[in-house]
N, C-alpha and C positions, 0 to 999 in steps of 0.2 A: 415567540421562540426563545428557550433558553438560551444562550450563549455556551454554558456548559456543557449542555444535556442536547445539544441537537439532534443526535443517531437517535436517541429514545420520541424522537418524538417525531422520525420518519420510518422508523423502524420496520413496520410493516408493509409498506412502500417498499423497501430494500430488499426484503423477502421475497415479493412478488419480481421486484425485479431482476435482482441476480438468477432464481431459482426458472425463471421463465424458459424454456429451450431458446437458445442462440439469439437470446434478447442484448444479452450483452459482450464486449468484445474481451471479458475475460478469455473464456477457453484460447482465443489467437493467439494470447498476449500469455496466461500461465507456464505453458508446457516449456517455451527455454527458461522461463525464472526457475523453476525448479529441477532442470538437465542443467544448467548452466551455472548458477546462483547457489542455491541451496546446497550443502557439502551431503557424503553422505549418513546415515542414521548414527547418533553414537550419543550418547548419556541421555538426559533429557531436552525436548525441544522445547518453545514458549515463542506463540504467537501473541502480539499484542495488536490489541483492534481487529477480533476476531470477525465481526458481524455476524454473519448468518452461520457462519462455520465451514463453507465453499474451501479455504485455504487449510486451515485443519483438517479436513477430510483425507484435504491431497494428501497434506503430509504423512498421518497415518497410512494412508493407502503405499506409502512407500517407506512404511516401517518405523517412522517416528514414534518416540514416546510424546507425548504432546499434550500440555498444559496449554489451555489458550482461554483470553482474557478481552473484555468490553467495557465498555462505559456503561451502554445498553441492557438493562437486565431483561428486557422484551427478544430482544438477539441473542442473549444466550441462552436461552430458554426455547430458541428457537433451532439452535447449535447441540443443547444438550437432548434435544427430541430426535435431530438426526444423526445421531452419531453416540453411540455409549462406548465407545473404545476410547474417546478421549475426556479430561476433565477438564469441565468450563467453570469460568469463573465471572461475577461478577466487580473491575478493579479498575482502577487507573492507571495508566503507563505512566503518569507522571509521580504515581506513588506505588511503586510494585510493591504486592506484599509477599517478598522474596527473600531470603539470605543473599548475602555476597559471594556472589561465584555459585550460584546452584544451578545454572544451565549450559549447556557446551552449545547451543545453536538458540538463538535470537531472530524472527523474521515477524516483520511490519509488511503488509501486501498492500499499499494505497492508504495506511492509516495514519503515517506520520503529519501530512497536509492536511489534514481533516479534524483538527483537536481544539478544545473551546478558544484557546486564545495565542495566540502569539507566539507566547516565548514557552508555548505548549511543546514545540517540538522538540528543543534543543533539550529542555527538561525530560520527560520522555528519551533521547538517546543516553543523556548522562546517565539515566534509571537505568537503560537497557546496559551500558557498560558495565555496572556497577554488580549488577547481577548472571554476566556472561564468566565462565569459566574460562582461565586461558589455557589450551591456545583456542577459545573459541568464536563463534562469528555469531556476527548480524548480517542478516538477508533484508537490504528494503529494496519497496519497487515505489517508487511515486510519482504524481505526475511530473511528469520534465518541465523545468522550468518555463522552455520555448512555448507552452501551450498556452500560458497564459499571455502573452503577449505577441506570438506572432500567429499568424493567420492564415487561410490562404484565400488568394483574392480568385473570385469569380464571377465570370467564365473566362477563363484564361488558358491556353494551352500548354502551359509550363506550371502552370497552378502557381502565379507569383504568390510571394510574400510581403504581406502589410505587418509591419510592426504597431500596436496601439497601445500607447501607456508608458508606462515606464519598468522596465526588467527588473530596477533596483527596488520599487518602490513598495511596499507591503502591503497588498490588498485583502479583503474579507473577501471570500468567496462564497455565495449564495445564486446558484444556477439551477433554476428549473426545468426541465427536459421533461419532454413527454412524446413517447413511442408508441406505438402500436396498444393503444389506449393505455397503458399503463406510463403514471407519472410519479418524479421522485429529483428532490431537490436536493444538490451535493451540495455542502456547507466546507467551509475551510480555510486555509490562505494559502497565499504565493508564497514561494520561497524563491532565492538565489543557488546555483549553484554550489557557490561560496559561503553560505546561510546551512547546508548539508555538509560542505567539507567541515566548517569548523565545528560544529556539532559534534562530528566523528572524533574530530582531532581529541577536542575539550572532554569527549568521554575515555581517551585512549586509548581509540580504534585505528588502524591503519585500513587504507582501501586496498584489497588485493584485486579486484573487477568493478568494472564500469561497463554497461551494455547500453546501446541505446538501442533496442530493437524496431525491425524494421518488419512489418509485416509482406509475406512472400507473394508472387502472383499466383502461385495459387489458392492461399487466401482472399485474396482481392476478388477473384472469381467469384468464390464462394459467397465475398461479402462486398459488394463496391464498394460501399462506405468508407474502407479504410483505405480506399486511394489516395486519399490526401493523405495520410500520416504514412507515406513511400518520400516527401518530401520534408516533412515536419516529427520531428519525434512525438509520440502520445507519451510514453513511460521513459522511466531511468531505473534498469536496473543498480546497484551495487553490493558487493561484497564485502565486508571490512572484517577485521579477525584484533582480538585482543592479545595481546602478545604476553608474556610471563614477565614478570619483574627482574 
């Protein structure tokens, strides 16, 4: 497995699984990031770490002009077959190939955690400041820190919490899952809260919202499975906006 190049080489895996009906807990988890998160349509938009094109769709579906970008040339190619209203690209968020200030809206949807190395991410938001128009914003959603380190313990009626590891510590993440015969391994690292703030800060973004959504009981109906994350966050939205000089 490259290190760089991990999405290309699960890529078809990711296909099948996002695109699956109700395989995956996007659709619970999309609809407030972009009521809530996302401003609305105005110059051009730029998704980075588009994948299959799931999140680009939305956005066009609600009027965005949308430029959206991969590591992946297998997933854009899979983005560009569903979708001709938007242009996809094959690029690195760590090296946009963008002007300064060519976009008024920025969103990462799970892509920042997911990047070949390390200090992939921080690099990746200073790109994304760099190229956001002021007063414009970045939209990210990623996993919340608490998931990789806390748990919930069962069978337990409160659904206690196990903490395992260390919160501060930087892990690689390689996690195999396998559903409903389809499997597909998420690559990535942990991050800190604190690891996202200062990214923001250092690209000079301010946080206008912070979400930690909570999945509703009437989802929970539809889906047991996210009963635990009614005690534990899965995602972190936020919103940060680049301010004019």
């Amino acid at each position: 497995m490259s290190p760089q190049k991990p999405w290309e080489e699960e890529a078809r895996n990711w296909v099948a699984w996002a695109r699956t009906p109700d395989h995956d807990v996007f659709w619970y988890y999309a609809p407030s990031f972009f009521e809530e998160i996302v401003p609305a349509a105005h110059g051009l938009t730029l998704e980075i770490g588009c994948g299959e094109g799931r999140v680009a769709r939305q956005l066009a579906s609600r009027a965005h002009n949308v430029v959206a970008l991969d590591s992946s040339a297998t997933l854009v190619q899979f983005s560009r077959e569903a979708d001709a209203q938007s242009a996809y690209l094959v690029a690195e968020a760590t090296a946009l190939p963008f002007a300064d200030e060519t976009f008024q809206t920025v969103v990462a949807f799970n892509s920042l955690q997911t990047m070949g190395t390390m200090a992939d991410m921080a690099q990746a938001v200073r790109e994304t400041g760099r190229v956001i128009r002021p007063p414009g914003h970045f939209c990210l959603c990623v996993a919340h820190p608490m998931t990789d380190v806390g748990r919930i313990k069962e069978p337990s009626g409160r659904g206690d919490l196990v903490i395992s590891g260390s919160y501060f510590e930087h892990q690689r993440v390689n996690e195999t899952v396998t559903k409903d015969g389809l499997q597909m391994t998420f690559h990535g690292w942990t991050y800190t809260l604190e690891d996202y703030g200062r990214a923001l800060e250092e690209a000079g973004l301010l946080v206008e919202r912070v979400r930690e959504p909570v999945p509703s009981a009437e989802q929970v109906t539809k889906r047991p499975s996210l009963e635990g994350w009614r005690r534990v966050p899965l995602f972190l939205f936020i919103r940060a906006v680049k301010r004019a000089r």
